[in-house]
C-alpha positions in Angstrom: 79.9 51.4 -67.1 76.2 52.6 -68.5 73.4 51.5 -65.9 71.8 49.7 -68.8 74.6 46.7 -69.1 73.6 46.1 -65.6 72.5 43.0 -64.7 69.0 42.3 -64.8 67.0 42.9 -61.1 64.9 40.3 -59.7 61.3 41.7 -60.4 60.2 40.9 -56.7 63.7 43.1 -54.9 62.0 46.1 -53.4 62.1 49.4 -54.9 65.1 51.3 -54.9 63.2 54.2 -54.0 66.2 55.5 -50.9 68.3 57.3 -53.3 71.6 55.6 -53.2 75.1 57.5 -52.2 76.6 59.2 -54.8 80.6 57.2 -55.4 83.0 60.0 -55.1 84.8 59.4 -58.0 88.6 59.3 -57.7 90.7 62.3 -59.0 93.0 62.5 -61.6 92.3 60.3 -64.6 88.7 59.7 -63.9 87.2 62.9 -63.6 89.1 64.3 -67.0 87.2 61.2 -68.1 83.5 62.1 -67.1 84.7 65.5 -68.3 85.3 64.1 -72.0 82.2 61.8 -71.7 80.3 65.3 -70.9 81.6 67.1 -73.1 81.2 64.2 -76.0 77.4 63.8 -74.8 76.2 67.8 -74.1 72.7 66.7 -73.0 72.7 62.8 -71.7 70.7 64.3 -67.8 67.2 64.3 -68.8 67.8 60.8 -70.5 69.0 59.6 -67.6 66.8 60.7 -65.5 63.8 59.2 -67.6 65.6 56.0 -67.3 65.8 56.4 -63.8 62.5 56.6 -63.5 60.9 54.5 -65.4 63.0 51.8 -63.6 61.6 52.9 -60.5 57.9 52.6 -62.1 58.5 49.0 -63.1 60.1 48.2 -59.7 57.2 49.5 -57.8 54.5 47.5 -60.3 56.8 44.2 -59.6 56.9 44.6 -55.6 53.0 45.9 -55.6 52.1 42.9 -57.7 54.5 40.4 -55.2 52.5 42.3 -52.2 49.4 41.6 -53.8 50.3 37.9 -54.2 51.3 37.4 -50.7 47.9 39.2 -49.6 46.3 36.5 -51.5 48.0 33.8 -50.2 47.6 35.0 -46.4 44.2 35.7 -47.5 43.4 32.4 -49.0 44.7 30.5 -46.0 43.1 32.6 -43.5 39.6 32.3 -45.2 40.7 28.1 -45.1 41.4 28.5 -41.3 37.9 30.4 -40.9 35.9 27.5 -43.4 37.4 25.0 -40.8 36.2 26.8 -37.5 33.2 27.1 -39.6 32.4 23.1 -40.5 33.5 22.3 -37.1 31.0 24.7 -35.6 28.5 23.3 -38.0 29.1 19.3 -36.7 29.2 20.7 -33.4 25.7 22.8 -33.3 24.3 19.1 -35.0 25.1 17.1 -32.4 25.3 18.5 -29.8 21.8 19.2 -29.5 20.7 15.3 -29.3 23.4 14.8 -26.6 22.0 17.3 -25.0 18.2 16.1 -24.9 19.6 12.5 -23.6 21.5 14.4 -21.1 18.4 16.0 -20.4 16.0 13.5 -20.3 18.2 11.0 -18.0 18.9 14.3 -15.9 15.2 15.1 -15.7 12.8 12.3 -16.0 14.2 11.0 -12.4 13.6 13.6 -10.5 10.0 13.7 -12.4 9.4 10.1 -11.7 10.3 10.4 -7.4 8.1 13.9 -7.8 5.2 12.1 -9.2 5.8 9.2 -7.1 5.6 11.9 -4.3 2.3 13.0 -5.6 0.4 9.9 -5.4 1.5 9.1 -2.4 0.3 11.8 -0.8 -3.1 11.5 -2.8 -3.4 8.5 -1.4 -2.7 9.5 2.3 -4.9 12.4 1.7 -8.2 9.6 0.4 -7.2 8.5 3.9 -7.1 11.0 6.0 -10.7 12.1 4.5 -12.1 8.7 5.0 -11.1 8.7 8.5 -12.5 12.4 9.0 -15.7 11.1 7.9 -15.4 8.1 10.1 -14.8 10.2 12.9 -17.4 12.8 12.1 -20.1 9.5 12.1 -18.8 8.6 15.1 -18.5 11.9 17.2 -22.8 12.1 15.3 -23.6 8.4 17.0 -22.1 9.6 20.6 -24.1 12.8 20.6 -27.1 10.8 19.7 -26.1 8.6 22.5 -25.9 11.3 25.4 -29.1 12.7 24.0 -30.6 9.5 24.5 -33.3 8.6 27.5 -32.8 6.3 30.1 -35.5 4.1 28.9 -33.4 3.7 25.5 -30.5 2.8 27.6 -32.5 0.3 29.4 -34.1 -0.7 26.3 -30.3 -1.0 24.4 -29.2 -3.0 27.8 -31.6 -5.6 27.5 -30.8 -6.4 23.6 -27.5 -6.9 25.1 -28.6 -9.1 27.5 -30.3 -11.1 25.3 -27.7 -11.0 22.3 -25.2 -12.3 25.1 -22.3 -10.1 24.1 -21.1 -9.9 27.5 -20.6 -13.5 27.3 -16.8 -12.9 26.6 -16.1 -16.9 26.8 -15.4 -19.3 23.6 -18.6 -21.6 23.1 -17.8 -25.1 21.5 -21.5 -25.8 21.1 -21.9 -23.6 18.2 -23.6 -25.5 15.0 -21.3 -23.1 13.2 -18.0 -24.6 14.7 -19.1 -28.5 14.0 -21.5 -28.7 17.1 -24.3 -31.4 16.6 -27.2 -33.3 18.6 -27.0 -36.7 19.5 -31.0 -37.5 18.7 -30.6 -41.3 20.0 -29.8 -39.3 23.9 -32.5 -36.3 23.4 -35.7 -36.4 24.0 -38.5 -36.0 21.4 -39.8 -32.4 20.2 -42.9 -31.8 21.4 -45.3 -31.7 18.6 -48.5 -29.4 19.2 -51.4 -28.4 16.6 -50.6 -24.9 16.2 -47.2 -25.7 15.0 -48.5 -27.9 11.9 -49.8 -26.4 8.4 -52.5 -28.4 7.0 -54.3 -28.5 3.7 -57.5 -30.4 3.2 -57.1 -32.8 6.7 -53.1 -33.2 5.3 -50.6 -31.9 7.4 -47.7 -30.6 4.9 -45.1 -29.5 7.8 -44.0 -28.8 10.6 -43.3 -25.4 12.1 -41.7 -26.8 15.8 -38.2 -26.2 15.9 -35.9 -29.0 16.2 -33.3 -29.7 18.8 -30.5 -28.3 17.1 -32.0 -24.8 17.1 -30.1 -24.2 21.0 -27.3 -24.5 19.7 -27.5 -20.9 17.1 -27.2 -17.5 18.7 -30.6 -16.3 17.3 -33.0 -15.4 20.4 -36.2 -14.5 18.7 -39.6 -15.1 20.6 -40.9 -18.9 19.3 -37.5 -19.7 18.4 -36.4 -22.7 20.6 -36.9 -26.9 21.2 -39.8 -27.5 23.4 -40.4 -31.0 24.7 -43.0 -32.7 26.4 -44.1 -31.9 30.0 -41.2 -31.0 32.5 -39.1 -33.7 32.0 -36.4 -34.4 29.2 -33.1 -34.4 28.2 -30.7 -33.2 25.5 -27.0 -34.1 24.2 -24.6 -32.4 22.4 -21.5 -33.1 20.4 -19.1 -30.9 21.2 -16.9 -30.1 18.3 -13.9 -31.2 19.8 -12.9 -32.5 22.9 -12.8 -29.9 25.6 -11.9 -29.0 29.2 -15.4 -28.6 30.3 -15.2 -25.4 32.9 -19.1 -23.4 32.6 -22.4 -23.5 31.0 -24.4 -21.0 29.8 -28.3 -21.7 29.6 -30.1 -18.2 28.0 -34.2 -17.8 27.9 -36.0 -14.5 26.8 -37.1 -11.9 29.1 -40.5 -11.8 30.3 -40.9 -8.3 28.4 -41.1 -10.0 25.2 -42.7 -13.1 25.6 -46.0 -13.7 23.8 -47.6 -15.3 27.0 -46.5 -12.6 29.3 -45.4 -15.3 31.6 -42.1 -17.5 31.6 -43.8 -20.7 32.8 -42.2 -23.0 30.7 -38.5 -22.0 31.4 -36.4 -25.0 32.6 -35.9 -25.4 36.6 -33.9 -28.1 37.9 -31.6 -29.5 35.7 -28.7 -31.8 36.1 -25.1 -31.9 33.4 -23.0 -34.7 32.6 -19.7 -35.4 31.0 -20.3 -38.4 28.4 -16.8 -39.9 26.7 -15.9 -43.5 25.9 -17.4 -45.4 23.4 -20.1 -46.9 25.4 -20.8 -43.1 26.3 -19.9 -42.9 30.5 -21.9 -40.3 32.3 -20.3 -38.1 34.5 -21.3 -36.3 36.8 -20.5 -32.1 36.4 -23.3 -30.7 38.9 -26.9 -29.9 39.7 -28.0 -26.6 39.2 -30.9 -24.3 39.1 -32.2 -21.4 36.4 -33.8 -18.5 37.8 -35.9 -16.8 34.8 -35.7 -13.2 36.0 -31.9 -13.4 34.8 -32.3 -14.6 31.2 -28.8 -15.3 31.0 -27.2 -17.2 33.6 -23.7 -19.0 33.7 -22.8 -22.2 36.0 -19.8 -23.5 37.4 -19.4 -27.2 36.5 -17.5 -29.6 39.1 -15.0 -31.0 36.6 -11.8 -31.5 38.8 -9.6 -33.0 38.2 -10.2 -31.6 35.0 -11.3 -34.1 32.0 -11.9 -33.5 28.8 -15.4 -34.3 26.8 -16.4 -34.6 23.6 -20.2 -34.7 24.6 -22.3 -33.0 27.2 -25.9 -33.9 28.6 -28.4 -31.6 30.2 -31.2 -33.5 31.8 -33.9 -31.5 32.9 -36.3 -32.5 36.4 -38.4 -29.2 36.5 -40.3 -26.7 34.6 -41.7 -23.2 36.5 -45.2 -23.9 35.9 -46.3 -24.9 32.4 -47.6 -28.6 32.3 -46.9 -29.2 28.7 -43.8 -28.2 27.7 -40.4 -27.0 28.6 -38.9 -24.3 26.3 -34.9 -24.5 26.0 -33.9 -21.9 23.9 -30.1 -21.9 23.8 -27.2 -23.7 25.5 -23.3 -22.7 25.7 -20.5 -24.7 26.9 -17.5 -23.3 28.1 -13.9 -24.4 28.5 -10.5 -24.9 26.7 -8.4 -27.2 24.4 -5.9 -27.3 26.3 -5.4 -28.7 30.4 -6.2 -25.5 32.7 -3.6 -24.3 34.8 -3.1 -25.7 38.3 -3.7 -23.6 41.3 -0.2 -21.5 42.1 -0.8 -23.2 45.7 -0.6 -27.1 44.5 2.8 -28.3 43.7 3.4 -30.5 40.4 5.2 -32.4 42.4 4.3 -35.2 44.5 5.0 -34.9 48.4 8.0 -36.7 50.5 7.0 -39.0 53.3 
């Protein structure tokens, strides 16, 4: 049969391009045919041939142009894949950089916070430790003035603290501070002298003598205290609440700085009482003596078994000297709120017969 009524070939079979095995063509009838069909067609080669490849031509065009679809195809799905990665890439570079930041700022801004919290803190220690420097430098300056000091400005810085009392370490509930008062019906009268009046024209405008209450305010000044007529008077103060009487304290200035030179009119003799009850009882705490070479001089008062007061009276006998007057210039009482404690000796409780 002629290759021609073939069949038709798919156009996307592969090339034929392995030459095929020649059929051995059977013997006998056949070949006496080929023989007559040569011999009927003397030059059918170079036809066939022609034919033979100009099939192969158009099979190779068909399977290039399949090839070239496929390519396509795996192109085109490839270059899909690779847009995909791409856009996803894309989304992911967008947001991921806000996520970051937030990661970022929670992950940072602590550690910020404790480090500037760190900061001030030790800012503030080091203020500190800079004020205390200077404190210590003014105070290393004051105790090398101190050793480089005399003896007569020791002496001289003793007595102010004689006569500021600080070594007084006792409470005193006769302060005017505290509540402490005079009772002016039970004190005697201020003695009233020329040189302590102003006057203008024959009229006297006031008064510069110091009134009772004065002895009971820490100020110690030269002038500053209740004078009273001659050597004899008295004075009582309202305690500001109701105490276990136990000392008194009488103070006077040192003869140094007295105006006079002389301490003349410095109480002597002098007597205290308890006063309580409503018609105010007097009793008896002790009689005691002031010596004016010690300007400040504390006395034990008899008060056992111990009472409590709300008032105290200091009656005055004697002056040292001065016929006029008696200075008083401040007065401290002593003692507790509470009952003191009994002696470790005496038992609480009373004694079987």
């Amino acid at each position: 049969m002629p290759r021609s009524s073939r069949s038709p070939v798919d156009l996307c079979d592969p090339p034929e391009d392995v030459v095929r095995p020649r059929r051995v063509a059977p013997r006998g009838r056949n070949t006496c045919r080929v023989t007559e069909d040569n011999l009927s067609n003397p030059n059918p080669t170079w036809i066939t041939c022609l034919a033979c490849f100009l099939r192969t031509q158009a099979h190779q065009i068909l399977f290039n142009t399949c090839r070239c679809k496929l390519f396509f195809q795996k192109l085109m799905e490839k270059t899909g894949v690779l847009v995909l990665c791409a856009f996803g890439f894309w989304m992911f570079s967008m947001h991921l950089p806000s996520k970051m930041e937030v990661w970022q700022d929670d992950s940072i801004n602590s550690p910020l916070q404790s480090l500037r919290m760190y900061q001030e803190k030790v800012r503030h220690h080091t203020g500190e430790i800079q004020d205390l420097r200077g404190n210590m430098t003014q105070l290393i300056a004051k105790l090398q003035l101190m050793e480089a000091m005399s003896d007569e400005q020791k002496i001289a810085q003793k007595i102010m603290k004689m006569i500021q009392g600080d070594f007084i370490e006792k409470p005193d509930f006769a302060l005017k501070s505290i509540g402490a008062s005079i009772d002016f019906e039970q004190t005697s009268t201020t003695y009233n002298h020329d040189k302590a009046r102003s006057y203008w024209n024959w009229i006297r405008l006031w008064n510069y003598a110091q009134p009772p209450d004065v002895i009971l305010e820490p100020n110690m000044t030269p002038g500053n205290c209740w004078a009273f007529s001659g050597d004899r008077g008295q004075v009582t103060i309202r305690l500001a609440q109701k105490v276990y009487l136990s000392n008194l304290t009488l103070q006077h200035i040192p003869k140094t700085i007295s105006l006079s030179g002389s301490l003349d009119t410095a109480p002597k003799d002098f007597v205290i009482y308890g006063m309580e009850g409503s018609p105010k009882e007097e009793v008896f705490l002790g009689a005691f003596q002031f010596q004016p070479e010690n300007i400040i001089q504390m006395f034990q008062l008899q008060n056992q078994p111990a009472r409590a007061f709300g008032a105290v009276k200091v009656k005055i006998s004697s002056n040292w000297g001065n016929p006029r007057f008696t200075c008083l210039y401040r007065v401290r009482v002593h003692g507790s709120v509470t009952p003191p404690r009994e002696h470790p000796n005496q038992s609480p409780y009373p004694q079987r017969d």
